[in-house]
C-alpha positions as CSV (number, residue, x, y, z in Angstrom):
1,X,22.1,11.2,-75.2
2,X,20.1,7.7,-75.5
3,X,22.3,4.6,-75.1
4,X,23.8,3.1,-78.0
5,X,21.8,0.6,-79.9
6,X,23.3,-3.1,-80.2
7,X,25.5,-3.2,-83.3
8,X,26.6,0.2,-83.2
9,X,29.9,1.1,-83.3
10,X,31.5,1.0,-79.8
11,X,29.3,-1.5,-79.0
12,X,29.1,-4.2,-81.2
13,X,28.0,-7.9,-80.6
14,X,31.7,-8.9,-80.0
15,X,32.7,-6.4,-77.4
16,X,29.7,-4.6,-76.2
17,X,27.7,-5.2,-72.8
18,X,24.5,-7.6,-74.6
19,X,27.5,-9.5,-76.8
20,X,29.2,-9.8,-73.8
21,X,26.2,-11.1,-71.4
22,X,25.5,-13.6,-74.2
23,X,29.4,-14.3,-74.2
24,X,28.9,-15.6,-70.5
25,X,25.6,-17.1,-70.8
26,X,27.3,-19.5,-73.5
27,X,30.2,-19.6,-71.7
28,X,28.2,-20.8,-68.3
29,X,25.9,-22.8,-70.3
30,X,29.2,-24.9,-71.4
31,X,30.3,-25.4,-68.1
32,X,27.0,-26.5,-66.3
33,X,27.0,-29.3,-69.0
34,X,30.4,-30.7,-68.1
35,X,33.6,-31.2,-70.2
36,X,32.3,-33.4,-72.6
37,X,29.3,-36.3,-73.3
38,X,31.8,-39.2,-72.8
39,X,32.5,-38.4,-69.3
40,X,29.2,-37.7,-68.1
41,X,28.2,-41.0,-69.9
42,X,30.9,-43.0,-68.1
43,X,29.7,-42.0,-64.8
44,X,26.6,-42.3,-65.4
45,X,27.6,-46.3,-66.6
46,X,28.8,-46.6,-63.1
47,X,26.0,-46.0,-61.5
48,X,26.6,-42.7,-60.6
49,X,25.1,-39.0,-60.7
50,X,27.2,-36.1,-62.0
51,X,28.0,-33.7,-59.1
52,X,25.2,-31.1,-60.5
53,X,22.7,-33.6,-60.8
54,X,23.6,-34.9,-57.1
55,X,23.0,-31.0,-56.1
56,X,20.1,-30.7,-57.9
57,X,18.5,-33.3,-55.8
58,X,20.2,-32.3,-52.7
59,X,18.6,-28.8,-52.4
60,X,15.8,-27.4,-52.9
61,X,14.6,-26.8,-56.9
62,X,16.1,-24.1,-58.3
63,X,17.7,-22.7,-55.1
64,X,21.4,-23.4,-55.9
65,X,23.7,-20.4,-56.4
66,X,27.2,-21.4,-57.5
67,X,30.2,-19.9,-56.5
68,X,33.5,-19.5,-58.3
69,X,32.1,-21.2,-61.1
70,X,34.8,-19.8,-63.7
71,X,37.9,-20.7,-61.5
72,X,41.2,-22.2,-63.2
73,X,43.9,-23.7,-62.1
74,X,47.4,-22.5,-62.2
75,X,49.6,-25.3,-62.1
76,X,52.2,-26.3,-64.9
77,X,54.1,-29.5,-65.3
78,X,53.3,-33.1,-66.0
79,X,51.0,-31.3,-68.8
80,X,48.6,-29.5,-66.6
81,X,49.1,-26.2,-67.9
82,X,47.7,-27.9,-71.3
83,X,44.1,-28.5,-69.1
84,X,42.8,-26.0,-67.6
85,X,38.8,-26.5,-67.3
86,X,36.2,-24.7,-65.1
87,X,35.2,-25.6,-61.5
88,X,38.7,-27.6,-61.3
89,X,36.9,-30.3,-60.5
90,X,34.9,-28.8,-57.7
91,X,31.1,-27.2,-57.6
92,X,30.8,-25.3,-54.6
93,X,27.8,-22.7,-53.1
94,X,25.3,-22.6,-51.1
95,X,21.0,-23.1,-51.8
96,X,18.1,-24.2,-49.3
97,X,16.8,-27.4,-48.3
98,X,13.2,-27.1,-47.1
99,X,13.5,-23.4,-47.3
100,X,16.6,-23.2,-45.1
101,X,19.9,-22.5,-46.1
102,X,22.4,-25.1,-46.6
103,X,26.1,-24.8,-48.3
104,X,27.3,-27.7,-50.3
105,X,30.6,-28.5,-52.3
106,X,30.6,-31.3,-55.1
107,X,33.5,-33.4,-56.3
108,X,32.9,-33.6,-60.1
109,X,34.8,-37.0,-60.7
110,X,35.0,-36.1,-64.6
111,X,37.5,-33.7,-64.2
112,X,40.5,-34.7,-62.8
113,X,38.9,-37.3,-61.4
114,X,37.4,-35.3,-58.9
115,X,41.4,-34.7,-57.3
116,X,42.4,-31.8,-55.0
117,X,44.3,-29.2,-56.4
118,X,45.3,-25.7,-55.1
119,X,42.3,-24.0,-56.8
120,X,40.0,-26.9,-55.7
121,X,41.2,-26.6,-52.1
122,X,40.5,-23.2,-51.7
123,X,36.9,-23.1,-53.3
124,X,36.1,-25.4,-50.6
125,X,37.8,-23.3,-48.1
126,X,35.8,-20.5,-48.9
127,X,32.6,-22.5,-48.9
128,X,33.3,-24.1,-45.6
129,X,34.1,-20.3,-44.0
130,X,31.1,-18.9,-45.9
131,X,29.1,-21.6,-44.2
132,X,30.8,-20.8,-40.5
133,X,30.3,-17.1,-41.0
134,X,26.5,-17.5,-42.3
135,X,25.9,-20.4,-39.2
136,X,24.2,-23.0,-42.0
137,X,24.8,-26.2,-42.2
138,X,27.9,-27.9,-45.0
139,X,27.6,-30.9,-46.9
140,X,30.1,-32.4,-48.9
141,X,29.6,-34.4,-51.8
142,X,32.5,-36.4,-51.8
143,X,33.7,-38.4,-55.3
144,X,37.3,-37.7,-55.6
145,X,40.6,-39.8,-56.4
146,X,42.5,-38.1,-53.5
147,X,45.5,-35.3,-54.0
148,X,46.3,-33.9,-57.4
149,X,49.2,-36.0,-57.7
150,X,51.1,-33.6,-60.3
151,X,50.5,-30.1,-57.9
152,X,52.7,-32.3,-55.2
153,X,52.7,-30.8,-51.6
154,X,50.4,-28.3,-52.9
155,X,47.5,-30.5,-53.0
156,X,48.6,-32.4,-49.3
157,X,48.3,-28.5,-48.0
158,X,45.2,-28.0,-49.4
159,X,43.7,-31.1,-47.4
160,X,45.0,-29.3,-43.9
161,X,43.3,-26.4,-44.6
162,X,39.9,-28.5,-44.9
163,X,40.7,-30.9,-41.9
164,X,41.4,-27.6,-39.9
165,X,38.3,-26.0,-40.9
166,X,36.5,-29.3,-40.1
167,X,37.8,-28.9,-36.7
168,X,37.0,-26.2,-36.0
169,X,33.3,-25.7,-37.4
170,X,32.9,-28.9,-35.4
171,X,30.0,-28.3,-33.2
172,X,29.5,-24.9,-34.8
173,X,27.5,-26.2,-37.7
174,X,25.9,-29.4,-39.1
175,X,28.5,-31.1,-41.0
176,X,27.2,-34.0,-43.2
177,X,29.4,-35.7,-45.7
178,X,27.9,-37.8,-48.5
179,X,30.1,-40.9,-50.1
180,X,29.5,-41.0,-53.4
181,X,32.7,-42.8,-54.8
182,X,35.7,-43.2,-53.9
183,X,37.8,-41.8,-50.8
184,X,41.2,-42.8,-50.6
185,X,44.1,-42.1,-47.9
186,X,44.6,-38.4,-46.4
187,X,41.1,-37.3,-48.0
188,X,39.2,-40.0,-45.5
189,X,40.0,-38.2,-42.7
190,X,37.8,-35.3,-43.5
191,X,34.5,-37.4,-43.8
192,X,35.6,-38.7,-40.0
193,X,36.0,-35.7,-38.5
194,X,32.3,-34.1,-39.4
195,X,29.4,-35.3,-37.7
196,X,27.8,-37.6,-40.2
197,X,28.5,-39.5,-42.5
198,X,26.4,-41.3,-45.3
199,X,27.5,-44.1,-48.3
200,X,26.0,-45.6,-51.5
201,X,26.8,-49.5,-51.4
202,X,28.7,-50.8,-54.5
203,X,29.7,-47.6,-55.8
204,X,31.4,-45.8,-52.9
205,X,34.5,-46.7,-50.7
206,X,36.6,-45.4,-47.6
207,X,40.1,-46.6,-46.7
208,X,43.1,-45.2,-45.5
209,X,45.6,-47.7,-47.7
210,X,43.4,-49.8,-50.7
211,X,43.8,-52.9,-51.0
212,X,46.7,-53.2,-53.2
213,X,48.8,-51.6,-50.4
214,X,47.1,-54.3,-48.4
215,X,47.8,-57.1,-50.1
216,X,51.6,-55.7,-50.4
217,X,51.9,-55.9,-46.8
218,X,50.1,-57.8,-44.9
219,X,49.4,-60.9,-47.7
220,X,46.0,-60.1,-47.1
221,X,43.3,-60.1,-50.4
222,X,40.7,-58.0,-50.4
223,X,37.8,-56.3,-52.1
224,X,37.3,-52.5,-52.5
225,X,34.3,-53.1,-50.9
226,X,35.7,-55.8,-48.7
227,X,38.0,-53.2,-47.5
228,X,35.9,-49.6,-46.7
229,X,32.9,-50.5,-48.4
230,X,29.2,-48.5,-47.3
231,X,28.0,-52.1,-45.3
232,X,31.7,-52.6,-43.9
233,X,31.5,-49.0,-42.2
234,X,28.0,-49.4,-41.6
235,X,28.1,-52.3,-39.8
236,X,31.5,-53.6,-39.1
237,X,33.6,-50.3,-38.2
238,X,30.9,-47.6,-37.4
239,X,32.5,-45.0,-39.8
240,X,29.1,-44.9,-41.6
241,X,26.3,-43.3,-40.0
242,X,24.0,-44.6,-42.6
243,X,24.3,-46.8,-46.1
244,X,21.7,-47.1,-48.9
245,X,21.3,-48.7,-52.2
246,X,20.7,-45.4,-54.5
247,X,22.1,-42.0,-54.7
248,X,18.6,-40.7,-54.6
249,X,17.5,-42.4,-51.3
250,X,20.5,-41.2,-49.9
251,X,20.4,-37.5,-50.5
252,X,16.4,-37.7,-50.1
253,X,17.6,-39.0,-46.2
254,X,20.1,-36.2,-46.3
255,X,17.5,-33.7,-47.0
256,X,15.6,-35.4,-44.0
257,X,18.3,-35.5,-41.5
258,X,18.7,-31.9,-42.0
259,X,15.1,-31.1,-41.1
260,X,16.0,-32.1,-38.1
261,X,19.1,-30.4,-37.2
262,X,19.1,-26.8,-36.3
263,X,21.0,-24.6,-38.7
264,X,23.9,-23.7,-36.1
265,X,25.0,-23.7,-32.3
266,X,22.7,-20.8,-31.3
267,X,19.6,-21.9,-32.8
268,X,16.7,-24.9,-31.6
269,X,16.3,-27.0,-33.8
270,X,13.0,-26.7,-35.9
271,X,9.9,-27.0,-34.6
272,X,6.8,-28.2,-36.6
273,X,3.1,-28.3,-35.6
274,X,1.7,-30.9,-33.4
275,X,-0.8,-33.9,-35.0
276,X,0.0,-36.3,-33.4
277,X,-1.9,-35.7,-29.7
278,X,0.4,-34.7,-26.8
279,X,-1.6,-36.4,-24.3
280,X,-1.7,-39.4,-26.5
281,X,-2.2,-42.6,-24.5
282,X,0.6,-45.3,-24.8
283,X,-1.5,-48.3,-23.3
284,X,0.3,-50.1,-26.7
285,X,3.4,-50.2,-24.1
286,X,2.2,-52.4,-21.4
287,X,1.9,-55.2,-23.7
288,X,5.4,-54.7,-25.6
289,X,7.4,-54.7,-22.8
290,X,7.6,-58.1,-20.8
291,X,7.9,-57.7,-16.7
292,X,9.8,-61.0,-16.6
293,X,13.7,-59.1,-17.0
294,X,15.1,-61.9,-18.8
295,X,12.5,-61.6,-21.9
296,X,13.3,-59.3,-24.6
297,X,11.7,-57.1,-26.6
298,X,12.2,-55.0,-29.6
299,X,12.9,-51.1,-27.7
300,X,12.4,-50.1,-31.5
301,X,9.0,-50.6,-31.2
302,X,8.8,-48.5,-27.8
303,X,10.6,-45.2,-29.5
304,X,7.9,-46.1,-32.2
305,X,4.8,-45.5,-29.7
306,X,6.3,-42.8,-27.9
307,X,7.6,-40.5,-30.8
308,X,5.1,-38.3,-33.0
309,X,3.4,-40.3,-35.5
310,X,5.9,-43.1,-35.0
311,X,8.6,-41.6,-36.9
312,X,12.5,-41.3,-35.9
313,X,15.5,-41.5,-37.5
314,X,17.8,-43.9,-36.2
315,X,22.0,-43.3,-36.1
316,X,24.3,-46.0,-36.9
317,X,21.8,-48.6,-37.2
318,X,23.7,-51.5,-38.1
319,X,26.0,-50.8,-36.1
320,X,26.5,-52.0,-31.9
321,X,22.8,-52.4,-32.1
322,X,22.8,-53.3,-28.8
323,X,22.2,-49.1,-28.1
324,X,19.8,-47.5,-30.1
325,X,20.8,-44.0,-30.6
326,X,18.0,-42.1,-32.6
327,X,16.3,-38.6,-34.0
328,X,12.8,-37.9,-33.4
329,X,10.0,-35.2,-32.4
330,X,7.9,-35.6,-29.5
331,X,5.3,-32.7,-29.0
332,X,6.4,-31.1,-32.5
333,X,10.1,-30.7,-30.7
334,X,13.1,-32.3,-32.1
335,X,14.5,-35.0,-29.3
336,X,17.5,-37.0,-29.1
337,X,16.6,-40.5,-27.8
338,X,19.4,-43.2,-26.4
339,X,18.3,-46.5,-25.4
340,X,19.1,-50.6,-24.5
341,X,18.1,-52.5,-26.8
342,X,17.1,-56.0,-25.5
343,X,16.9,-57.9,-28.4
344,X,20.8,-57.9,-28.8
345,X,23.0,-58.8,-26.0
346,X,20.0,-58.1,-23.3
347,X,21.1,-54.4,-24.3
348,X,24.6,-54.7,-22.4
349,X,27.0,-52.0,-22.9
350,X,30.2,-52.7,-24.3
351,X,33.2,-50.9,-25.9
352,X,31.1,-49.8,-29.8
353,X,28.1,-49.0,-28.1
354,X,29.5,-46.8,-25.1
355,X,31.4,-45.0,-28.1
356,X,28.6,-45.0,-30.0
357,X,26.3,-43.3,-27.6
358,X,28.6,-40.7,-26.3
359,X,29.7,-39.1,-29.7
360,X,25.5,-39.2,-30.2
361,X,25.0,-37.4,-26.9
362,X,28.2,-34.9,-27.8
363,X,26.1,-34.4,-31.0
364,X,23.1,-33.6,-29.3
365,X,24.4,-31.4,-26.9
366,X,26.5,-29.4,-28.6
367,X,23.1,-28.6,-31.5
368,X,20.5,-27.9,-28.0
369,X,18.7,-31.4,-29.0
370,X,16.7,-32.4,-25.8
371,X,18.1,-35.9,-24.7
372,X,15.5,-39.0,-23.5
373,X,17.4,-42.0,-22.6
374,X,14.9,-45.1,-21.5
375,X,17.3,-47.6,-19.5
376,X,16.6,-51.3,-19.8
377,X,20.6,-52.4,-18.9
378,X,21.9,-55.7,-17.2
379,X,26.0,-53.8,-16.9
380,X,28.7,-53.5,-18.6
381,X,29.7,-56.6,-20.9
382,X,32.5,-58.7,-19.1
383,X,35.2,-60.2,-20.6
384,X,38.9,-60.5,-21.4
385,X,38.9,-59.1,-24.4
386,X,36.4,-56.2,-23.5
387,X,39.1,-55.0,-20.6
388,X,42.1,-55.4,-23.3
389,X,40.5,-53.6,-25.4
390,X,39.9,-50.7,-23.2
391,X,35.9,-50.8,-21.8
392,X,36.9,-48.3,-19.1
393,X,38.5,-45.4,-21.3
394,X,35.7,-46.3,-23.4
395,X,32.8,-46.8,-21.0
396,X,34.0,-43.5,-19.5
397,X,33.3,-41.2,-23.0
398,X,29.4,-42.1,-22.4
399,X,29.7,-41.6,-18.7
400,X,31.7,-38.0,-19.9
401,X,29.2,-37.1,-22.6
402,X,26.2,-37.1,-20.5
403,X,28.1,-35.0,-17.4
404,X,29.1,-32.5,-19.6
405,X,25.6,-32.3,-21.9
406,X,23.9,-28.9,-20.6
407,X,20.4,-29.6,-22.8
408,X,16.8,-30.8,-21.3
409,X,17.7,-34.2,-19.7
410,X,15.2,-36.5,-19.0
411,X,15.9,-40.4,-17.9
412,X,13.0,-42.9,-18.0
413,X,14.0,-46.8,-16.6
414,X,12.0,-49.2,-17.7
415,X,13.1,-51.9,-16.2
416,X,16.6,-53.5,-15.2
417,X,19.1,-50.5,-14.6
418,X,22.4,-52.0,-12.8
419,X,25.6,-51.4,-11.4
420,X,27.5,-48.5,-13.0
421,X,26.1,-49.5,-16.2
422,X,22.7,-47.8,-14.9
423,X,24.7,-44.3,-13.5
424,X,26.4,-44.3,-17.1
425,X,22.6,-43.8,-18.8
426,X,22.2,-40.5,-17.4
427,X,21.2,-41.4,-13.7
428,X,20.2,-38.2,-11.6
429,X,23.6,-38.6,-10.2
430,X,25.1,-37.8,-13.1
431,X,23.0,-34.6,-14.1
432,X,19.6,-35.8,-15.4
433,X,16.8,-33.3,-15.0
434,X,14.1,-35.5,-14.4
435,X,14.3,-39.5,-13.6
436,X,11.0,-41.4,-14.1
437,X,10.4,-45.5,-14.1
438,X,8.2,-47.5,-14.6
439,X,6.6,-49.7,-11.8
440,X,8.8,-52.9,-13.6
441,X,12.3,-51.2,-12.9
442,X,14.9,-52.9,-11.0
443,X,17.5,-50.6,-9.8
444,X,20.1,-52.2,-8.3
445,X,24.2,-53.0,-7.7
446,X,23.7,-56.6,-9.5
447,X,20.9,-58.6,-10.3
448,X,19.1,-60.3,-7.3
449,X,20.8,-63.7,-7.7
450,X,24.5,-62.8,-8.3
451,X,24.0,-60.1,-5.2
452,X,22.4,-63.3,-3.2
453,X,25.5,-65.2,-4.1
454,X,27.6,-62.6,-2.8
455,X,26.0,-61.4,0.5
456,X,24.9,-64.6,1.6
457,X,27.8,-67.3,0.4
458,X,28.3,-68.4,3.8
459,X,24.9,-68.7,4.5
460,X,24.1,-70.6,1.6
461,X,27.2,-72.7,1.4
462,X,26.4,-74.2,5.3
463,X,22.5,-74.3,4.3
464,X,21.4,-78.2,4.5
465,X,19.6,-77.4,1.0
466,X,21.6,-74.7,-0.2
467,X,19.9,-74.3,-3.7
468,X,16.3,-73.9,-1.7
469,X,18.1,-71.5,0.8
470,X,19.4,-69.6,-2.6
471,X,16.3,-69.6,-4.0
472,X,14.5,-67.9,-0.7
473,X,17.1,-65.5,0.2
474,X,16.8,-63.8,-3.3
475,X,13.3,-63.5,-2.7
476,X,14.3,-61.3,0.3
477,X,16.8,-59.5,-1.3
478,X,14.4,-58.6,-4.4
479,X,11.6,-57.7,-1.6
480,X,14.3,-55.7,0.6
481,X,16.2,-53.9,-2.1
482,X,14.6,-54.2,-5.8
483,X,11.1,-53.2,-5.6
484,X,9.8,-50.7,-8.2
485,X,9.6,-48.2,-5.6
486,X,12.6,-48.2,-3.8
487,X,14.6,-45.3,-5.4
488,X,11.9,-43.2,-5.6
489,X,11.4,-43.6,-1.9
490,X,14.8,-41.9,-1.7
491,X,14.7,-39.4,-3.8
492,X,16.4,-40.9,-6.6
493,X,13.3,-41.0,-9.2
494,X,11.1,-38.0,-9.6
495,X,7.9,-39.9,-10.2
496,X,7.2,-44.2,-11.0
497,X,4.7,-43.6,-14.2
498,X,2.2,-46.0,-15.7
499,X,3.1,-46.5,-18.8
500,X,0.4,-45.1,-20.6
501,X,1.3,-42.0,-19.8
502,X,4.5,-42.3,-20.3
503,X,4.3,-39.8,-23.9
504,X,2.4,-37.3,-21.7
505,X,4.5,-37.0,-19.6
506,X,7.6,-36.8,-21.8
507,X,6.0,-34.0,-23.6
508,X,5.0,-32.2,-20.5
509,X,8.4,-32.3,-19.0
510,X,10.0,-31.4,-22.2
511,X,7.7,-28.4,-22.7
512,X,8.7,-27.1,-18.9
513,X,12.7,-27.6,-19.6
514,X,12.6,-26.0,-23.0
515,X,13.4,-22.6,-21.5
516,X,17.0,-24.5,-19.4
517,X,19.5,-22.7,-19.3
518,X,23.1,-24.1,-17.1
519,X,26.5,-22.9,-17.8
520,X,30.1,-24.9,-17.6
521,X,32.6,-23.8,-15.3
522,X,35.3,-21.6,-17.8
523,X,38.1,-24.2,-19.5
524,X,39.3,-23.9,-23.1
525,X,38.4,-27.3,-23.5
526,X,37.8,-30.9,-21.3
527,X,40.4,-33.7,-22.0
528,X,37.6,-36.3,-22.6
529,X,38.8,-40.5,-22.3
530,X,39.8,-41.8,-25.3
């Protein structure tokens, strides 16, 4: 028997399989467009992207494959069960970003305002253990008001179930969340625990209590922007890995960052072909860095010359600047690079950028990124308020990350590396694979002159000229106990390199550790300083 024709009876365009498809096609159709023209227009006068259009730009053209598209809340009360749309305020699936797969979930801010609901919550639980159970990266588009105030301690449940799944992908999976409005109270907490995080300035804002609540108790007036936002976190509190003007820079740098990353915790991250010559010379590098110690220099400019084709990605860039903690290749590999910067604070460590580098290292370590730290680092930063405020719990989570990181180490010091500032940046002592310098390095306790003033105060002090004694004994001391070849004399540097060769090098060494392999002793987990 042939199959019935459209339009005959059993099978007409109402209730038959080709009425039916064309039912859903409408019906999907509806929903891609949003709830109505208003809405999309008043986010779009805001500045802002509808969450499909943010997708769309996020992943890879025509990859995106929603899921749950036709899901409905079933809440009553307050006159929910009088609004029931599609999505609930939530796009979630999964697509590709330069032909890899990603999974993403969208707050669509023109329903509901983007709120969490039970429905919403669990598309995004599903999302996030689709992307656990596929090992692919997750990034969340975040534009939401917070709970679903009429669904109660429904909606306060569903966050848990997010913030434990954040928790636990944690080092599993790339998680990236994107701040593309607003982020209020409980639902900020799920941005912080993922492993990076990027803002829009003017239009999106993070804060635990706005600034109402603020003002209410503390007497304190503030902006929303004043308060948590994109420059404030950027620069100021170091929630914000990154901030940019546009939405579209932002994902395009989203896209990027992802290139980078591998797709889970049992993969390398992607390789690409070499250009840019490994056995490039550097000779740029003996004219950016000054011998004299006490002259800085922009170490921005060094990553630039050493990296392929002068291109990295730096984390947290605004922020204790004094570190430079960035993403790079060198020899077509993907390397993590931590490094002193000299042109602020001589590149001293302090309390942000100890914190800063270890959670980078963690990062590192825990996706098999390489690590290259080059050392240019006068100490810690002294001070009242730096012990107060806790520089040795906090100085201690850098010297932690780097003793428990198992990938390719390699240290390079370029020139000052003292006191325990210089074990903290991944000595040999603490682990490094290979230790090189450069024939201007200075490895020492202290500085010449402060370790003059302290072996020698007698001496000076009964001097008949004690300045010229000073002067003459730190001579000695630098001679005795600072010259560039003094560590490697014992071991403690595997080779002093001219700086020319310094990418070669790098390169080669990378290329011989690639194939590393060192295991931690058994522990369900370290109890790291905090």
């Amino acid at each position: 028997m042939s199959p019935r024709e459209p339009g005959t009876p059993g099978n007409t365009p109402a209730t038959g399989i080709h009425g039916r498809a064309a039912a859903l096609r409408a019906l999907k159709d509806e929903i891609a467009q949003g709830p109505d023209e208003k809405s999309t227009a008043a986010q779009h006068a805001k500045g802002k992207l509808t969450a499909r259009e943010r997708i769309a730009l996020l992943l890879d053209e025509g990859s995106f494959h929603e899921a749950e598209q036709l899901r409905r809340h079933r809440a009553t009360g307050f006159g929910l069960e009088d609004k029931k749309p599609h999505t609930d305020g939530v796009i979630t699936g999964w697509g590709t970003v330069h032909g890899r797969t990603v999974f993403v979930y969208a707050h669509d801010f023109r329903i509901f305002g983007g709120a969490l609901g039970e429905a919403h919550a669990e598309k995004i639980h599903r999302i996030m253990d689709r992307a656990v159970a596929a090992g692919a990266p997750l990034v969340s588009l975040n534009d939401g008001a917070g709970a679903r105030i009429q669904e109660g301690v429904t909606a306060l449940a569903g966050y848990g179930g997010i913030f434990t799944r954040n928790a636990r992908a944690s080092g599993v999976i790339p998680q990236i969340s994107v701040m593309l409005g607003p982020c209020a109270g409980g639902a900020a907490y799920s941005p912080a625990l993922t492993d990076f995080v990027f803002m829009v300035r003017e239009t999106s804002q993070m804060f635990i209590t706005g600034p109402d609540v603020v003002q209410a108790v503390t007497g304190e007036r503030v902006s929303l922007g004043g308060l948590g936002g994109a420059d404030v976190h950027a620069e100021v509190s170091g929630v914000a890995h990154f901030a940019y003007d546009d939405e579209e820079t932002c994902l395009e740098e989203v896209r990027y960052l992802l290139s980078l990353l591998p797709r889970n915790n049992r993969e390398a991250p992607p390789a690409i072909p070499l250009e840019d010559p490994a056995d490039r010379s550097c000779e740029a590098l003996l004219d950016l860095v000054p011998a004299d110690g006490n002259r800085p220099y922009d170490m921005r400019r060094v990553v630039e010359e050493l990296v392929d084709d002068g291109e990295f990605l730096e984390i947290h860039e605004r922020w204790a600047a004094n570190v430079i903690c960035a993403l790079a290749r060198l020899g077509g590999q993907v390397v993590g690079i931590v490094a002193n910067q000299p042109l602020v604070q001589a590149g001293v460590l302090d309390i942000d950028a100890s914190e800063k580098a270890a959670r980078f290292v963690q990062m590192c370590d825990a996706f098999n990124i390489p690590l290259v730290t080059l050392v240019d680092v006068p100490g810690f930063l002294p001070g009242v308020a730096q012990e107060h405020n806790g520089i040795i719990r906090r100085g201690a989570k850098l010297l932690y990350a780097y003793c428990n990181a198992t990938v390719p180490r390699i240290s390079l010091i370029l020139r000052k590396a003292y006191g325990g500032a210089y074990i903290v940046m991944d000595s040999r002592s603490v682990g490094a694979d290979l230790s090189y310098a450069w024939p201007t390095n200075e490895i020492a306790v202290m500085g010449a002159e402060g370790a003059a003033n302290v072996i020698f105060r007698r001496r000076i002090k009964a001097a008949d000229d004690p300045d010229a004694t000073r002067r003459q004994l730190v001579k000695e001391y630098q001679a005795e106990l600072m010259h560039p070849y003094y560590a490697a004399e014992r071991g403690l540097l595997d080779d002093v390199l001219d700086p020319a060769d310094t990418r070669r090098v790098l390169v080669e060494s990378l290329r011989m550790l690639r194939t590393k392999h060192a295991d931690l002793a058994a522990r369900k987990h370290g109890n790291p300083p905090q």
